[in-house]
Every structure is written in C-alpha cells, then in structure tokens.
N, C-alpha and C positions, 0 to 999 in steps of 0.2 A: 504494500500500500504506500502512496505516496504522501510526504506530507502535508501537500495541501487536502487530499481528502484525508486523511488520520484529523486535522485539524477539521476541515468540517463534520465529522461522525461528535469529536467532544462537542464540539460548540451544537450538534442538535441534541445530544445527549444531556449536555448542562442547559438547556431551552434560549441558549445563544440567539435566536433565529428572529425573523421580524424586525420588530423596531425594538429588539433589547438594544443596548448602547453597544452589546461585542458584538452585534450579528455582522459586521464588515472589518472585523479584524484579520490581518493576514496572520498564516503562519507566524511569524516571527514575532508578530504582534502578542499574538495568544500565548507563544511560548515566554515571551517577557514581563505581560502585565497580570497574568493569572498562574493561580496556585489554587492546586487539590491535594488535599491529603490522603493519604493513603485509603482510610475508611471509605472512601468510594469509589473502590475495584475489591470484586473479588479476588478470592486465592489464587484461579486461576490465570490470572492477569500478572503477579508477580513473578520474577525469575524465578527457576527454582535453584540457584546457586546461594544468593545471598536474601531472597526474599525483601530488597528493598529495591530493587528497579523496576521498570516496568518490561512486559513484555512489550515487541515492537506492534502488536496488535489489539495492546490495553483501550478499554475504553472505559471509561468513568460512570457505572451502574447501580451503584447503594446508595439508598439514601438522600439522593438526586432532589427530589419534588420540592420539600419542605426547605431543606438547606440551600436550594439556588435562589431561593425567593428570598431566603434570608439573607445572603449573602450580596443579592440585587439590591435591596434597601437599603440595609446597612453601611458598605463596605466601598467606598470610593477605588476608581481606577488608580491605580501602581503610575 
C-alpha cells in the first residue's frame, strides 16, 4: 500500500473526511501534526518483534467513535 492511501484508510478510519479540519491533509501533513496511541490498533497491527511498531498495514480500529470526537473538540492542530 502506498502512502498516500495508508494515509487516507486513517484519516476515514479517525472520520478525517468532509469538512473535518484534517480531511485535506497530505501525507506528511498527517504524519506530522497527528498522534495515536497505541490503544487504537489491535494486537494484530503490532510487530511481533518488539510489539511497539506498527505493522506497514496498521490501521487505527479501537475505540475510534467517542475518542475522535473528543479529540476534534478539545485538542488544537500541532
């Protein structure tokens, strides 16, 4: 997958999309101004070497709904 779609799958995944304020962020952009923590990726999702990277085909699935809303209100862009 490439990075411009790996980043659009998070940005529908985190409801990036529409008239949220990230739905026209590039790559680089996304990679710079946003942070997710672990808690929302499965197990599956991590390496199984060290269990703190991501795999190259992680996407961001727990716990999603509530905490983006939270995070939309709250949390000023980086």
């Amino acid at each position: 997958m490439d990075v411009f779609a790996r980043s659009e799958n998070w940005k529908r995944s985190l409801g990036f999309i529409g008239n949220h304020r990230y739905a026209d962020l590039t790559p680089e952009q996304c990679h710079s101004r946003t942070r997710i923590c672990r808690i929302h990726f499965s197990a599956e999702s991590l390496s199984d070497i060290s269990k703190t990277r991501l795999t190259r085909n992680a996407v961001p699935s727990l716990l999603l709904s509530a905490e983006t809303a939270m995070i939309s209100k709250y949390i000023s862009p980086v």
